[in-house]
C-alpha positions as CSV (number, residue, x, y, z in Angstrom):
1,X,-46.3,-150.0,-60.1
2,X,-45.5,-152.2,-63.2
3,X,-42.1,-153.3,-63.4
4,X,-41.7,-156.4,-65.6
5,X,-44.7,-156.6,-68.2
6,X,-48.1,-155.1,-68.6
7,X,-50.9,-155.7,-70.2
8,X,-52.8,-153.7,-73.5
9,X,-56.0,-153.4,-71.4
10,X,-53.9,-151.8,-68.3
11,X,-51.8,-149.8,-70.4
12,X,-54.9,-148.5,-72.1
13,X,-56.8,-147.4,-68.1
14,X,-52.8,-145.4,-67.5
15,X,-53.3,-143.9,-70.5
16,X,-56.8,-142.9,-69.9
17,X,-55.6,-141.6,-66.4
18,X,-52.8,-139.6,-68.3
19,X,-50.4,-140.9,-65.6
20,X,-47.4,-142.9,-67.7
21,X,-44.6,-142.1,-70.1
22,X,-45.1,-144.7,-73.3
23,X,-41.6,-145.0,-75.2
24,X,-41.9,-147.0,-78.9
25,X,-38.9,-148.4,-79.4
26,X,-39.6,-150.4,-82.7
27,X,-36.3,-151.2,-84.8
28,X,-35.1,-152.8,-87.6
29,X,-31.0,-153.9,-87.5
30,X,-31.7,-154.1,-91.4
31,X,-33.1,-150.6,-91.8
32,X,-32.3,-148.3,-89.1
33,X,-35.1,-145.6,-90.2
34,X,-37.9,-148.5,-89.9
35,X,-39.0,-147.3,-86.5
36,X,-39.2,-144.0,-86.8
37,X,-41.6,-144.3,-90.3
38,X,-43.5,-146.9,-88.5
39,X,-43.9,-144.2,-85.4
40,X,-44.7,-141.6,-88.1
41,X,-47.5,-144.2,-89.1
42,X,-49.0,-144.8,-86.2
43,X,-48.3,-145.4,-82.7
44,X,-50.1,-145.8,-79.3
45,X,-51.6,-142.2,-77.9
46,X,-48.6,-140.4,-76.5
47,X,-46.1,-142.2,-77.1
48,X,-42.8,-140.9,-77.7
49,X,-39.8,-142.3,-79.8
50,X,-36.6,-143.5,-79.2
51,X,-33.8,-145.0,-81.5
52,X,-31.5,-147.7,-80.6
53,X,-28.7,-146.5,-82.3
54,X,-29.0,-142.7,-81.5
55,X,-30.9,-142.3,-78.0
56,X,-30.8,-145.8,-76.7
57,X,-26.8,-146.7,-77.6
58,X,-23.6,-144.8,-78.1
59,X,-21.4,-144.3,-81.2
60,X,-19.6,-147.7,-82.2
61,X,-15.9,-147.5,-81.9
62,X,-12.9,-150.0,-82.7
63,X,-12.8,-151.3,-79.2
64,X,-16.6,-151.7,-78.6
65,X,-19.3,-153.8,-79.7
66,X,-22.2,-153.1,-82.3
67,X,-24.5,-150.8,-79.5
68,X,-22.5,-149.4,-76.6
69,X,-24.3,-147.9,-73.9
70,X,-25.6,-144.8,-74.0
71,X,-24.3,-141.5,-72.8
72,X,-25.9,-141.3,-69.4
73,X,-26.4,-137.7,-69.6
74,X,-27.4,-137.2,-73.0
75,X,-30.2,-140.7,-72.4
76,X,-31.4,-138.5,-68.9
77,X,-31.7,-135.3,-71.0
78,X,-33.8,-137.2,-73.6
79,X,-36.2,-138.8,-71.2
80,X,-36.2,-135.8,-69.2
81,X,-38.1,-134.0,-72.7
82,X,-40.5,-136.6,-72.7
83,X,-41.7,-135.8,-69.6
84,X,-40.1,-137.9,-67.0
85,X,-40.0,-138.1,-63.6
86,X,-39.0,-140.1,-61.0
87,X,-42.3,-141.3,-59.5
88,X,-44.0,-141.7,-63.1
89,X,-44.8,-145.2,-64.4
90,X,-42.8,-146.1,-67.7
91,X,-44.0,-148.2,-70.5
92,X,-42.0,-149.2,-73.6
93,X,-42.7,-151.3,-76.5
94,X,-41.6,-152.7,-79.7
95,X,-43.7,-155.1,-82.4
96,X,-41.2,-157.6,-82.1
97,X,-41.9,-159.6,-79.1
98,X,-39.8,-157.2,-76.9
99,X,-36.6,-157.7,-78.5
100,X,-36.1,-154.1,-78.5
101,X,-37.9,-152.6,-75.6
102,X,-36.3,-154.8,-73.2
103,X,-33.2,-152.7,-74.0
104,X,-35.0,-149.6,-73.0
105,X,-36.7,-151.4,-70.4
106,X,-33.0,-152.3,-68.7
107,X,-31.6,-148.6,-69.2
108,X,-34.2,-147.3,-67.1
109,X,-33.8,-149.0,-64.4
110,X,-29.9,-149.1,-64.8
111,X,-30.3,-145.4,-64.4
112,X,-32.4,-146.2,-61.7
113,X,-36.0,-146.0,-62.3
114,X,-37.8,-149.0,-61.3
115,X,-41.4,-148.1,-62.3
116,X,-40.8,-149.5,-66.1
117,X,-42.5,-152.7,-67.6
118,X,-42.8,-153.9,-71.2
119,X,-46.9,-154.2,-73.3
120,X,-46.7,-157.8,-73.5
121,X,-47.7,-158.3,-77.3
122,X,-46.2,-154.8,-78.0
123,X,-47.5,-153.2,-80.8
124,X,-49.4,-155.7,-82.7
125,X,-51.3,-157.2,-79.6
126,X,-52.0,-153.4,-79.2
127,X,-54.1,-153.0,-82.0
128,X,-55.2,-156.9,-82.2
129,X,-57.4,-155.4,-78.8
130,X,-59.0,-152.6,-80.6
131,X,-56.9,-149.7,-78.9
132,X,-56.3,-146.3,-80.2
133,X,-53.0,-145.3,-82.0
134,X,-52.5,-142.1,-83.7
135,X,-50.1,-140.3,-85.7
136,X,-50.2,-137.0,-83.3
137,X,-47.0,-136.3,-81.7
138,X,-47.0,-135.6,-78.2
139,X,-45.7,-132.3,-76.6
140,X,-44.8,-132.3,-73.0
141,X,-43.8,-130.8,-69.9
142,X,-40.4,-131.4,-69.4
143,X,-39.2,-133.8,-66.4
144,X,-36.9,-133.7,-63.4
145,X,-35.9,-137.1,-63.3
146,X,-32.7,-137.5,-61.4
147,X,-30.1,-140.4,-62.2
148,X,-29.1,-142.8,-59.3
149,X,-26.8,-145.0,-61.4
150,X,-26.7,-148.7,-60.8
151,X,-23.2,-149.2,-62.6
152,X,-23.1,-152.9,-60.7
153,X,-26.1,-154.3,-62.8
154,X,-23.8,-154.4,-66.0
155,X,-20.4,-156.1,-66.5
156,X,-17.2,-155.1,-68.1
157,X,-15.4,-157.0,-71.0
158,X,-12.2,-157.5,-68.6
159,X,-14.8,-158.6,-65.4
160,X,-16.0,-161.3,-67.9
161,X,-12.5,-162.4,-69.0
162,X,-11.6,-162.8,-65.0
163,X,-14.7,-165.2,-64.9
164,X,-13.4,-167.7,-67.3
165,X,-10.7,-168.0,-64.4
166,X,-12.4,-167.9,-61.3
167,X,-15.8,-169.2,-62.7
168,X,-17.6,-166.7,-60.8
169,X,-20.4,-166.3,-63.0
170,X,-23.0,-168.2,-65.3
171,X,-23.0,-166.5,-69.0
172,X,-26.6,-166.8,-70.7
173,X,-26.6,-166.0,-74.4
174,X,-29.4,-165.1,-75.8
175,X,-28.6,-165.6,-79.3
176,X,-30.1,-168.1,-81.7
177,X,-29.0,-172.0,-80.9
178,X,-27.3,-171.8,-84.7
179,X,-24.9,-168.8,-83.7
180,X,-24.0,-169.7,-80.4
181,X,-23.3,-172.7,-81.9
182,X,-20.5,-171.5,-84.3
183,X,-22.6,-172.9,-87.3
184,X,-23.5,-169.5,-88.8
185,X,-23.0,-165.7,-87.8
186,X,-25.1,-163.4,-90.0
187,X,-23.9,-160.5,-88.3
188,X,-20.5,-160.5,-86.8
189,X,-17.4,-161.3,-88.3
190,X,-16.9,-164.0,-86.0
191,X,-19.1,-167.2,-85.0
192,X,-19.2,-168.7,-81.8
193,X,-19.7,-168.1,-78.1
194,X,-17.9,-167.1,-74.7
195,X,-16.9,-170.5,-73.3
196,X,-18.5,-171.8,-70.6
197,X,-21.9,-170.0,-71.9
198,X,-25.6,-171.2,-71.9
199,X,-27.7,-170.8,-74.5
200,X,-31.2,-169.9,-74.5
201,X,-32.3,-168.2,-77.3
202,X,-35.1,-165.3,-76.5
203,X,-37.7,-166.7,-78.6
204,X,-37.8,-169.7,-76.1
205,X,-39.4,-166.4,-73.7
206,X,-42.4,-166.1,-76.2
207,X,-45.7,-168.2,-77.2
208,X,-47.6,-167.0,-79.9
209,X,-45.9,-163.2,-79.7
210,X,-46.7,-162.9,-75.6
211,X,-44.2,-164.1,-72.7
212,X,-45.1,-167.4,-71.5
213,X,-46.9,-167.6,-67.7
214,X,-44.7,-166.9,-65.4
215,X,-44.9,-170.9,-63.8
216,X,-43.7,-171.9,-67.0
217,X,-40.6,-169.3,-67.7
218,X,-40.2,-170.2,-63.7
219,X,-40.1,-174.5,-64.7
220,X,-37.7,-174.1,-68.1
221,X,-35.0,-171.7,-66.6
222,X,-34.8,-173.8,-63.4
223,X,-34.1,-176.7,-66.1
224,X,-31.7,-174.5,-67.7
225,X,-29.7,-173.4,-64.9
226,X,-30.6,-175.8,-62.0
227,X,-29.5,-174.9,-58.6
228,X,-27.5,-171.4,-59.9
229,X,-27.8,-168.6,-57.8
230,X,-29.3,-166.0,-59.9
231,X,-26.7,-163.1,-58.7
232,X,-24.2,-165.4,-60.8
233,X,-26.0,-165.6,-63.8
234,X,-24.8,-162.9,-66.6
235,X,-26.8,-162.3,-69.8
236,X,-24.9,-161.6,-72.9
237,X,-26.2,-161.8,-77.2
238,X,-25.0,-160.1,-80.2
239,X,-24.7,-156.4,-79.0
240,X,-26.1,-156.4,-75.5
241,X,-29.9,-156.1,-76.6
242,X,-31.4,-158.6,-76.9
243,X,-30.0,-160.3,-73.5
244,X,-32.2,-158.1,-71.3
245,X,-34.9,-159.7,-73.2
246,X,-33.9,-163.0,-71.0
247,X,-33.4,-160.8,-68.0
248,X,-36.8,-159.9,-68.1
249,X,-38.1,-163.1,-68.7
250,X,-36.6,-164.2,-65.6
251,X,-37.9,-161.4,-63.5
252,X,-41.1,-162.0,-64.9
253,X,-40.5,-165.5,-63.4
254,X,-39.6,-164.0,-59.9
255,X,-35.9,-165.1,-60.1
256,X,-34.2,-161.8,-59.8
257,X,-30.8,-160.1,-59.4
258,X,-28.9,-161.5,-62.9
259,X,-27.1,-158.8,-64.8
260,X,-26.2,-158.2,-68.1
261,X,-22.7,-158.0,-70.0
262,X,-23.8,-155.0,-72.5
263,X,-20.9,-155.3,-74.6
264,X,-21.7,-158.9,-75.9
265,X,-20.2,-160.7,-78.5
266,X,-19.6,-158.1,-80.8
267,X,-17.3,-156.7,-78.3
268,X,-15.5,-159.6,-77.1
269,X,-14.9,-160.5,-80.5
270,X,-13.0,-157.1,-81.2
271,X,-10.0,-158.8,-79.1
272,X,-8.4,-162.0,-81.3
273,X,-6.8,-163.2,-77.8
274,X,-10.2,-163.3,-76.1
275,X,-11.2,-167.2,-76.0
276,X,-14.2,-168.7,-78.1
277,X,-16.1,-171.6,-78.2
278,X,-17.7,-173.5,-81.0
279,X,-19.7,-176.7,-81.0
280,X,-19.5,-179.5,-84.0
């Protein structure tokens, strides 16, 4: 079972095997029909799509942030058409360095299917290796994947709010070192970042489009959070994406149990009482 990253040459023996569900989650926060023409294009053999705004978040609404999470019903239903079920491997990916997929990747098992991991490289490594892709759109036998929800892996806006008070967690943002900085916010009406937060942007994951070893994600988030425990850590970004990007990387690293805060800074900034931080 694969449950952090796999590789284009094992994904391509599953696939072979016709034994895994592949999602492609590609995206575009400046065009929101990019992945599915890309999909339309070509994709890897099988693979089905799903959207970050409509299967893979919830509508926005003037208490939430920019991608809510998903109606778990309507998300079940969805992977249920695809084929799922609760003994099949999943494997989701993106052509940006698993920006994306890590969102899909984190849903799973929130809903509580641990057999997922992310094609390191995602779609451009894919084809880099020579592997198939095609523009034939997969029909399947519907699934009976049953939801075990793990409503304890993600944290409310108010359970972050009590932390800044009792310090009992360790935010992680995952957003670029200029917007968690304060010094520009290309996206949200507000710049900054929850105080007390850590910053390590996602990109710091990656080397040359792959995740780094896993000695070396292992050596630079010791350095970043030290002696921690990772039960305390909390992951947070613009809109509650991109942070399971640095979950991941840290389960690829063997340090396990962080969660995320899904609502992220687009949500906390709905609230002008909520506390921010900037640095000069």
């Amino acid at each position: 079972m694969y449950t952090t990253l796999i590789t284009a040459p094992e994904l391509n023996t599953l696939i072979e095997n016709g034994n895994v569900l592949v999602l492609d989650c590609r995206f575009s926060l400046a065009d929101a029909g990019y992945g599915q023409r890309v999909y339309s294009e070509a994709h890897l053999s099988g693979a089905c799509f799903m959207h970050l705004d409509d299967d893979l978040s919830s509508p926005i609404t003037p208490k939430t942030g920019r991608h809510p999470l998903p109606d778990v019903d309507k998300l079940a239903d969805k992977l249920r058409s695809y084929g799922l079920n609760n003994n099949l491997q999943v494997v989701v990916y993106d052509d940006c360095g698993g920006a994306m997929a890590a969102r899909t990747w984190w849903l799973l098992r929130w809903l509580g299917h641990d057999a997922v991991a992310v094609l390191n490289g995602g779609y451009p490594h894919w084809v880099q290796a020579g592997f198939e892709v095609t523009q034939a759109v997969p029909q399947a036998e519907p699934g009976n994947f049953a939801v075990s929800l793990r409503d304890e892996m993600n944290l409310s806006v108010d359970e972050v709010l009590k932390s800044l008070d009792d310090q009992s967690i360790t935010l992680v943002d995952a957003r670029g070192a200029e917007r968690y900085r304060g010094e520009q916010e290309p996206i949200d009406p507000v710049a900054g970042h929850i105080p007390g937060a850590l910053n390590r942007p996602l990109t710091d994951n990656l080397e040359n489009g792959l995740f780094k070893s896993a000695e070396q994600l292992q050596a630079e988030w010791q350095q970043l959070l030290g002696t921690v425990d990772p039960q305390r850590i909390v992951h947070y970004c613009g809109s509650g994406v991109t942070a399971c990007h640095n979950q991941l990387a840290m389960a690829v690293a063997g340090i396990t149990g962080t969660r995320i805060y899904a609502g992220s800074w687009s949500e906390w900034i709905r609230e002008p009482a909520r506390p921010i931080a900037t640095i000069s």
